[in-house]
N, C-alpha and C positions, 0 to 999 in steps of 0.2 A: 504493500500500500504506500501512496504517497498523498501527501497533505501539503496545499500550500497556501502559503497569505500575502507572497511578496508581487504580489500581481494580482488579478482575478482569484476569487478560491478554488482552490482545487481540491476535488477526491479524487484520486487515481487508482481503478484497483486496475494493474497491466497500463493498457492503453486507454481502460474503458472508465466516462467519467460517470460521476453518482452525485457530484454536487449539485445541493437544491438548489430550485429557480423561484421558489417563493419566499421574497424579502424578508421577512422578520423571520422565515427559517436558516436562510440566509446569512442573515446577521447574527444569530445567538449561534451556528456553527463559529461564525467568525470570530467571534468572543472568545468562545472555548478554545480554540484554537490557537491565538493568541496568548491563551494562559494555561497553555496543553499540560497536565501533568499535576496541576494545581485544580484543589477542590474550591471552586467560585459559588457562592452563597446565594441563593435565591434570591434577597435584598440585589447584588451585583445585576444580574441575570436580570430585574425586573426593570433596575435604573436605565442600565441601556437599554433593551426592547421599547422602553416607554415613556424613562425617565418620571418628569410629574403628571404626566396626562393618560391616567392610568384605565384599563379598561376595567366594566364594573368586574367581570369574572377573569381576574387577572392569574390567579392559578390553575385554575382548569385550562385558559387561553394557552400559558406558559407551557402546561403538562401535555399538548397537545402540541407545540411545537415540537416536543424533545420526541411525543410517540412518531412523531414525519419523521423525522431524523434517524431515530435507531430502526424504522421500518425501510428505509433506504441505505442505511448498516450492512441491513441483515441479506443485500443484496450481494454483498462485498465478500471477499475472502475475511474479513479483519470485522465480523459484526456483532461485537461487544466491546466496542471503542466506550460510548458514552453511558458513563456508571451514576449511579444516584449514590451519593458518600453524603449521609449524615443529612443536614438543611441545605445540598446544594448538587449540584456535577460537576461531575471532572469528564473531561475528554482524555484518553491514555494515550501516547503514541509511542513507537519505540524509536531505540536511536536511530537516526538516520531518515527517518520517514518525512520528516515538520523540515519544511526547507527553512524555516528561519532560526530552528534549530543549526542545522548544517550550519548556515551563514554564521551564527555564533562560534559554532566551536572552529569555523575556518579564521574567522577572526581573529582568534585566542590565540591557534599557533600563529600568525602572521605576526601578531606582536610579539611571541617568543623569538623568532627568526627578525626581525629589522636589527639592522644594524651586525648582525651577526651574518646573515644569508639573505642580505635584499634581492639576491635574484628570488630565493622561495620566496620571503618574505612578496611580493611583487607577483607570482605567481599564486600564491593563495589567498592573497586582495580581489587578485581578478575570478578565480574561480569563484571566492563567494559574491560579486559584484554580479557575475554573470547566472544567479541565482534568480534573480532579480523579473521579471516578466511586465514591468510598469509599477504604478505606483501603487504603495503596500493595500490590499481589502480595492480594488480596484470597483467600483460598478458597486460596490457593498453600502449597504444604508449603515450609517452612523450615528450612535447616541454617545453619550456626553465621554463613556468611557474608551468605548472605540475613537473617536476622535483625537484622545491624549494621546493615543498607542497608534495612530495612523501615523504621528504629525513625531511623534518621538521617534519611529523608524525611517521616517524620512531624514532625519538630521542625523539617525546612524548611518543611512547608506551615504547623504553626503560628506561624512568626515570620511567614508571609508574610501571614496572615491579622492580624496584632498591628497589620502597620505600614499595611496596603489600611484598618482600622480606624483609625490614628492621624491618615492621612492625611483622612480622611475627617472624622474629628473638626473637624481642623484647615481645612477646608473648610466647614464649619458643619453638618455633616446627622446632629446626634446626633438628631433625633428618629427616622430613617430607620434610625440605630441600635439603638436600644432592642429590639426585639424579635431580631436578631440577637447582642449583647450578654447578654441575658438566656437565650438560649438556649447561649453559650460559656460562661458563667458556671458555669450547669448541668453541662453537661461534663466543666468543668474547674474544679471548687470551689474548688480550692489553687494554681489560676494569678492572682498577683498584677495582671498586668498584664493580665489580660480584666479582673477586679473593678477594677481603677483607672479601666479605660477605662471600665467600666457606669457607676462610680460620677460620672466627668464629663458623660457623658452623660444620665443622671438628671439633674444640678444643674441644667444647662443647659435641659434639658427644664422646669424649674421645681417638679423633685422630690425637692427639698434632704433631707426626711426619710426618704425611700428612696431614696437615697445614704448616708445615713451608717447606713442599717441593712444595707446590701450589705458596708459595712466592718465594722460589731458579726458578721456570720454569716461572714466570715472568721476574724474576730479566734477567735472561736469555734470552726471545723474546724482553722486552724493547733492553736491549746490542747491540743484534745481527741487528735489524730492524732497532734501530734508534739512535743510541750510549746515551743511556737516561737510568737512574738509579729510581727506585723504588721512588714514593715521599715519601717526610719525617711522613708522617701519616700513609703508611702502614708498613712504617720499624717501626714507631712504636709500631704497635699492634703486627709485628713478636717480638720485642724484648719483650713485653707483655707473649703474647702467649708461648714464650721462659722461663722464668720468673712463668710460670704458677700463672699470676696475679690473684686475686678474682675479681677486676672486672670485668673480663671478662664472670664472670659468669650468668645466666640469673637475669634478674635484675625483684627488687620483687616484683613490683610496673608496672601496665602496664602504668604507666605518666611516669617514670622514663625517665632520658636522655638514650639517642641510645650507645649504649655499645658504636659502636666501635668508637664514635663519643669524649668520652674518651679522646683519645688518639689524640687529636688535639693537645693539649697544647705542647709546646716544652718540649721535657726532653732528655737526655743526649741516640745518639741512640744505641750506638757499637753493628749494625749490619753489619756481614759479609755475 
């Protein structure tokens, strides 16, 4: 069996899908899923299907969601997934099945390997990156609680995508970059650290003036959107970059510290 929430949900038993098409069935799979392993409390379970606008037969409504669910189980190889434990359900899954599972424990060794093995390290960024199928509960209806946990897995895929990028840097493949780069940038116009990382990888590429005009179309949307100036680390790496420093260059050692990391220290900025 496979089970997944980093996209659309998935039941997978083989090839063949079992995941419900009725929303609120839908959504309380989602839930469970999301907190696979862990017995969620009927209170839980009741807030997000409904939050305050509650139906009058909110229990039997509930107990008739979970009989849909385990009667589309029971179609599966794996149909005694969803257990009633005490005032609540747990969904069980085993290792390997819950792909945001996986993406955790790929993440775990990735951090054991950087700095030690950044090619694995860089390769087991990307395999759990590539986990991935859009954006997490895709098409899934949301209450208050799925909402934290949609919006919290987003800011785990994008740190993981910052550092599979940093490391990569740091292994020398900004040209292999640049189109990747350029298309996060877009994305994300007002994320500092995709525009830092575009902008080192431009330089590197030998595209010193579109680098420093990646930093002018920041400096720009910060202004305009939220009367906020550039922080002091990436004026520094433009005044760097400006400068056509050597450290900026790829560094020769894959332990070495993170170029543009650099460019913490205070130093005088006169960037216009």
């Amino acid at each position: 069996m496979k089970f997944g929430v980093l996209g659309p949900i998935q039941v997978l038993d083989n090839t063949t899908s079992h995941a419900p098409s009725a929303p609120k069935q839908c959504q309380l799979l989602a839930f469970l899923l999301t907190h696979a392993n862990q017995v969620m409390p009927l209170a839980d379970c009741i807030e997000e299907l409904w939050d305050t606008d509650l139906p009058c037969s909110v229990m039997p409504t509930l107990q008739t969601y979970v009989m849909h669910l385990r009667r589309a189980l029971r179609k599966t190889s794996a149909p005694d997934r969803l257990v009633t434990r005490g005032q609540g359900y747990v969904f069980v899954v085993e290792p390997g099945e819950l792909d945001l599972e996986v993406f955790d424990t790929q993440l775990a060794s990735a951090q054991e390997a950087v700095g030690r093995d950044d090619e694995l390290a860089s390769g087991l960024l990307s395999d759990a990156l590539a986990l991935w199928r859009g954006t997490a509960l895709a098409g899934v209806t949301t209450g208050p609680i799925l909402q934290i946990k949609v919006a919290e897995l987003g800011e785990r895929h994008r740190a993981a995508v910052e550092q599979r990028v940093e490391i990569d840097l740091r292994l020398g493949r900004h040209h292999e970059l640049l189109g990747e780069l350029a298309s996060l940038v877009a994305t994300h116009p007002l994320n500092e650290n995709f525009t830092r990382q575009y902008m080192l990888a431009l330089y590197r590429s030998g595209r010193q003036s579109r680098a420093l005009e990646a930093f002018r179309h920041l400096r720009h949307l910060l202004a305009e959107e939220y009367g906020l100036t550039p922080s002091p680390r990436i004026q520094r790496l433009t005044q760097a970059i400006r400068a056509g420093d050597p450290a900026l260059d790829v560094p020769a050692h894959p332990a070495s510290r993170l170029t543009i990391d650099l460019f913490a220290a205070p130093v005088p900025l006169g960037v216009s």
